[in-house]
C-alpha positions in Angstrom: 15.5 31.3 15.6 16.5 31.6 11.7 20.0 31.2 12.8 19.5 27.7 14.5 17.6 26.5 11.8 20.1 27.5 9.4 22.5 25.8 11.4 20.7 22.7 11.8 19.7 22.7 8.2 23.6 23.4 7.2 24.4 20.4 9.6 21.9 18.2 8.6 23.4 18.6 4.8 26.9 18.0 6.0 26.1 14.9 8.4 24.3 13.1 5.6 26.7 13.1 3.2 28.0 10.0 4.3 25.1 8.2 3.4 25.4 7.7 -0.4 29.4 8.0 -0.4 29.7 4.5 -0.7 27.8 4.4 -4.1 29.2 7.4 -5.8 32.8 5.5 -5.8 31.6 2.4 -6.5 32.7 2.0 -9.8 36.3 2.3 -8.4 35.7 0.0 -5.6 34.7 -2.9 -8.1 38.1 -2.2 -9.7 40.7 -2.5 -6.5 38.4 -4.6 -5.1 37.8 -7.3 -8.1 33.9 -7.6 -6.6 31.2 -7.9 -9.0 29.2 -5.5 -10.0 26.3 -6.5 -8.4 28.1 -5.6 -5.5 26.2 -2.2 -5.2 23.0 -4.3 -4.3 24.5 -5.2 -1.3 26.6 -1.7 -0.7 23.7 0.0 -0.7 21.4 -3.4 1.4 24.3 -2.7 4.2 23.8 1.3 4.4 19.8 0.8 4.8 19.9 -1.9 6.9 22.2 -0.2 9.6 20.5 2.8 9.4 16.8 0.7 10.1 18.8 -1.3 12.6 19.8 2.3 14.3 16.4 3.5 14.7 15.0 0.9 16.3 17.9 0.8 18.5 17.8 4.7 19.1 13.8 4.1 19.6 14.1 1.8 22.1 16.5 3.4 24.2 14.6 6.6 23.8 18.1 8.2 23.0 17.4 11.4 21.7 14.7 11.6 24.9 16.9 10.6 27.5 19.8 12.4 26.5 20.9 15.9 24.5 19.5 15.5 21.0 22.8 18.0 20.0 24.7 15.9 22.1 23.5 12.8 20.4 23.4 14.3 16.6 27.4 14.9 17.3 28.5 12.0 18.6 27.0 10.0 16.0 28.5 12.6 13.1 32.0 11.2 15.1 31.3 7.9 15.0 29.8 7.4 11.3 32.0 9.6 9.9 35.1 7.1 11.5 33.3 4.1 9.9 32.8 6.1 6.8 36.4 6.4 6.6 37.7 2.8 7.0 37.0 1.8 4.2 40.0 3.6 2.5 41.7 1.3 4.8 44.0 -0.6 1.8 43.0 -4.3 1.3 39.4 -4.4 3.0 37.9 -7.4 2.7 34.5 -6.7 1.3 32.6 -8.4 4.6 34.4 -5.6 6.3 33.3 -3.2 4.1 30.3 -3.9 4.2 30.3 -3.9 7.8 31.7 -0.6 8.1 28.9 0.7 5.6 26.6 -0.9 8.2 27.9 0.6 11.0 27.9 4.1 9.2 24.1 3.5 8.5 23.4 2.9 12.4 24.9 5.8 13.4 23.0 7.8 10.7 19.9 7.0 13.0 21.6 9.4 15.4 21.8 12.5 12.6 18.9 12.4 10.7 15.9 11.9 13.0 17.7 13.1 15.7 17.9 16.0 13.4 14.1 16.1 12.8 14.1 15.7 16.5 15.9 19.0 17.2 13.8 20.9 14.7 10.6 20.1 16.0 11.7 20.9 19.6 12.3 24.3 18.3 9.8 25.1 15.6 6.2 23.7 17.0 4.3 26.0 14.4 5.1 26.0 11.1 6.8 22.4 11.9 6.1 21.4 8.2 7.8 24.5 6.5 11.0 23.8 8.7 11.1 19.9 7.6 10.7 20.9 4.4 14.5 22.5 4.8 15.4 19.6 6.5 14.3 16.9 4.5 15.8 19.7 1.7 19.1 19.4 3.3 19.1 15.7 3.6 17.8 15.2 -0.1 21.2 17.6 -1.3 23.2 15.9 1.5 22.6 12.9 0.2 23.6 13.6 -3.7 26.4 15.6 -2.7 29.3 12.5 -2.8 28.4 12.5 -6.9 29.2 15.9 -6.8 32.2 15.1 -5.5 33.3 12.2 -8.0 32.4 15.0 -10.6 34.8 17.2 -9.3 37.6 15.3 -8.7 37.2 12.8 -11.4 41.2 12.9 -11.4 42.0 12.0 -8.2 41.3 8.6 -6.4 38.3 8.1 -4.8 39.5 7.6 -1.3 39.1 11.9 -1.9 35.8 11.3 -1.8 35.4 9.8 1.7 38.2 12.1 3.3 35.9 14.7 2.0 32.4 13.6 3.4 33.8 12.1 6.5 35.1 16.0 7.0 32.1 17.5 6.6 30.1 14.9 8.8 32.7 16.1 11.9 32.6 20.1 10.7 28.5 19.7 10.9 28.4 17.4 14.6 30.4 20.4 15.8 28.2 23.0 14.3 25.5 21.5 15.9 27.0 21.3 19.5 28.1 24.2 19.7 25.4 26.4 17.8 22.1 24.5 18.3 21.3 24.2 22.2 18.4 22.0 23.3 14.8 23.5 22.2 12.3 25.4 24.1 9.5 22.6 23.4 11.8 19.5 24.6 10.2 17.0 26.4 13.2 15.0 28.1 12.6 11.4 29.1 14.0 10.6 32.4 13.6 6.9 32.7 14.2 4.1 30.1 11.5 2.2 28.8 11.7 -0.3 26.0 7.9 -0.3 24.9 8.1 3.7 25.4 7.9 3.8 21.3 4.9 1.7 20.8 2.6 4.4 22.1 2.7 6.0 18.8 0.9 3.1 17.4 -2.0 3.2 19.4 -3.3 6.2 17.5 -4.7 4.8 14.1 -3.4 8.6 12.3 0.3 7.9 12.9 0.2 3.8 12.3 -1.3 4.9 8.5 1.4 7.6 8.2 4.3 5.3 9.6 3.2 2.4 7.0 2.7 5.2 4.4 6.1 6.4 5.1 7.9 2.8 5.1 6.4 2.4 1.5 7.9 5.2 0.8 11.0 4.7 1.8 11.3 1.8 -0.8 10.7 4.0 -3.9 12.5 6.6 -2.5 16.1 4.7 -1.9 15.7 2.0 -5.0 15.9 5.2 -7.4 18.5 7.4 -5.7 20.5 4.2 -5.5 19.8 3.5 -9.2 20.1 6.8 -10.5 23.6 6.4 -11.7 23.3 2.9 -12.7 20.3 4.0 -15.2 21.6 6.4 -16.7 25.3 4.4 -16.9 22.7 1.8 -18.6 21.6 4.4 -20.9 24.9 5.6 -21.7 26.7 2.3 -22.9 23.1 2.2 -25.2 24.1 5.3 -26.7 27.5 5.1 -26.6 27.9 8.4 -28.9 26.5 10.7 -26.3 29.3 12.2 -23.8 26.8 12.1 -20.8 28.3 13.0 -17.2 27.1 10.3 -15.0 28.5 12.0 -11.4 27.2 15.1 -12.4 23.8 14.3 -13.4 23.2 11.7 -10.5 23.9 15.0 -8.2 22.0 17.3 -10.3 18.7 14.6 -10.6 19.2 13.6 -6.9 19.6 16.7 -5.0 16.7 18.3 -7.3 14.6 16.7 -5.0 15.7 19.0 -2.2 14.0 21.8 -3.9 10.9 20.1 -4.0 11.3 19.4 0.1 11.2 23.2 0.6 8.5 23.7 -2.0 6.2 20.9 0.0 6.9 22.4 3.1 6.2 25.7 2.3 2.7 24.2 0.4 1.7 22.2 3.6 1.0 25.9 5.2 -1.6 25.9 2.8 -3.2 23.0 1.9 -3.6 19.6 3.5 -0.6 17.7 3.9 -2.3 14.5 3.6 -3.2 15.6 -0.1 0.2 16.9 -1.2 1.5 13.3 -0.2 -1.1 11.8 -1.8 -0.2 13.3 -5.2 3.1 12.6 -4.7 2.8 9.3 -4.4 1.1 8.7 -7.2 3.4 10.3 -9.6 5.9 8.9 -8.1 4.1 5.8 -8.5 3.3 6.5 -12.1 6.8 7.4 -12.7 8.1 3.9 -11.8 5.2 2.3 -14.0 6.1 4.2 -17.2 9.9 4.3 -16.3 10.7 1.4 -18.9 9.0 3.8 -21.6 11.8 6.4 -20.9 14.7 4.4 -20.4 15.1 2.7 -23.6 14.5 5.8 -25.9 17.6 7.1 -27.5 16.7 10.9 -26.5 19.3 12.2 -23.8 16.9 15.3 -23.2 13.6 13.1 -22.8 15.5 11.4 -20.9 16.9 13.8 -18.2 13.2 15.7 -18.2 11.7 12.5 -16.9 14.5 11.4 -14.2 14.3 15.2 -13.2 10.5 15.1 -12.6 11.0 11.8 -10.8 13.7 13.4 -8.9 11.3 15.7 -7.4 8.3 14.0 -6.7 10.1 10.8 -5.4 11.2 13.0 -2.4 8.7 15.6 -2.1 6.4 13.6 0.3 8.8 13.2 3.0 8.6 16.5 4.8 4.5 15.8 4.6 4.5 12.2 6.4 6.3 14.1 9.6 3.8 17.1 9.8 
C-alpha cells in the first residue's frame, strides 16, 4: 500500500505541473507576444476557469464513478499535457492561448480530484494523513514550472512547457500502470446528472464545500501573485539581486510541507480546528500583507511570504477529511 501511494503522490506531483506553467513564463510571453502585462489576470482567469468548468463536467457525468479513476487520471495527463504544449505553437493568437490554457485547466479536473479520488478508494483510515501527501504533491507540483525558469533561465521558455507537458505523460503512465483500481471503490453503473447534488443534502459537507470555495480564492490569488509581489518589490529595491523564479518555487511549494504536516496533525486533533486556524492566518496574512510589502527588508520580507506560503495551503488536506 506505501508503494501505491507513493506512486500516486509521485503522479499527482508530475500531472500538476501543468497548472502554473503558464505563469512562470509569462514574462517572456508578454515579450513575443507584445500583450500587456495585465495579461496574467486573464492567463491565470483561463487556467481556473477550465479547471471549475472540468469539475462540474466530470461531476455530472460521474466520470471518475462510471469509469476507471486510473483510466481517467491518464487520459486527462494526455490530453492537458497536448494543450499545455500548444502554446509553443509560433504566432498564437492570444484568444488561442488562452483557450488552450482553458482547455488544459478542464482536463486538470480529471488529475487532481480524480487523484483524491483514487486515494481515498485506497486509504479509508487514515484518509487525512494520505491527502495530506497529496495535497503535498499538488502544492510542489504546482510551484515546480518556477523551478524550471530558475534552472534554465538561459534557454527559451518553450523548455519550460516541453518539460511539464513530459512529466504530465511520464505520471498518467505511472498511474495506469502502477495504481490499479482501490479496494473501497464504489463504481457507478448508470449516469445520472443530479447524482452530485446528494452531497448537498447533508448540512456537514455544504459548510465544508462553501468553506473550501472561499478557500480556493485566497489560495490561487497569492500563488498567482507570488512572483508579481515580489517582482514589485524588486524594481522598489532595485539594489537587491533577488531571484524571482527561485523564490516563487521555494515560497510556493513550501506549502507542501505544511499539507503533510496537517495531514499527519488531523490524526490527532480535529480537523475542523486545524482549518479553522488556518484560515485565519491566512486571513490575517492578507490583512497585514500591505505592512510587509512596502518595507525595504528582503529578509522580513521572505519570512512573511514563507509563513503565508504555508498556512495559505495547509487547510486543504483538512476540508476533504
Amino acid at each position: 500500500m506505501k508503494r501505491v501511494l507513493f506512486v500516486i503522490v509521485l503522479a499527482q506531483f508530475l500531472c500538476t505541473s501543468l497548472w502554473f506553467a503558464g505563469n512562470a513564463i509569462l514574462p517572456d510571453i508578454i515579450i513575443d507576444l507584445n500583450v500587456d502585462s495585465n495579461f496574467l489576470s486573464h492567463l491565470t482567469s483561463a487556467v481556473q476557469f477550465g479547471f471549475i468548468t472540468g469539475t462540474l463536467v466530470f461531476a455530472l457525468l460521474t466520470i471518475a464513478d462510471r469509469f476507471s479513476p486510473s483510466r481517467v487520471f491518464f487520459v486527462s495527463s494526455l490530453i492537458a499535457a497536448a494543450f499545455n504544449l500548444a502554446i509553443c505553437i509560433y504566432g498564437i493568437p492570444t484568444s488561442a492561448l488562452l483557450g488552450a490554457r482553458f482547455l488544459t485547466g478542464f482536463f486538470l479536473a480529471g488529475i487532481y480530484p480524480v487523484g483524491m479520488k483514487i486515494a481515498s478508494d485506497h486509504f479509508q483510515k487514515g484518509l487525512g494523513k494520505s491527502l495530506g501527501f497529496l495535497v503535498g504533491a499538488l502544492v510542489v507540483g504546482t510551484a515546480f514550472p518556477h523551478l524550471l525558469k530558475s534552472l534554465t533561465a538561459e534557454f527559451p521558455w518553450r523548455y519550460v512547457i516541453f518539460a511539464t507537458s513530459t512529466l504530465s505523460l511520464v505520471g498518467g503512465v505511472m498511474m495506469i500502470l502502477f495504481v490499479p483500481d482501490g479496494p473501497h471503490r464504489k463504481p457507478g453503473k448508470s449516469l445520472s446528472l443530479t447524482a452530485f447534488l446528494a452531497g448537498f443534502k447533508k448540512w456537514q459537507f455544504r459548510s465544508a464545500a462553501f468553506g473550501y470555495f472561499g478557500h480556493m480564492w485566497e489560495l490561487y490569488t497569492f500563488w498567482a501573485f507570488v512572483p508579481v509581489m515580489l517582482v514589485t518589490w524588486k524594481s522598489q529595491n532595485s539594489m537587491i539581486n533577488l531571484n524571482v523564479p527561485l523564490f516563487s518555487f521555494l515560497i510556493i511549494a513550501s506549502g507542501g510541507l505544511a499539507c503533510v504536516i496537517s495531514g499527519l496533525l488531523s490524526q490527532i486533533y480535529k480537523a475542523k480546528t486545524l482549518a479553522t486556524l488556518s484560515l485565519s492566518l491566512s486571513g490575517i496574512c492578507c490583512l497585514l500583507s500591505p505592512l510587509f510589502l512596502t518595507q525595504d527588508s528582503v529578509y522580513v520580507l521572505l519570512i512573511f511570504l514563507f509563513f503565508w506560503g504555508l498556512v495559505v495551503i495547509a487547510d486543504s488536506p483538512l476540508f476533504s477529511t
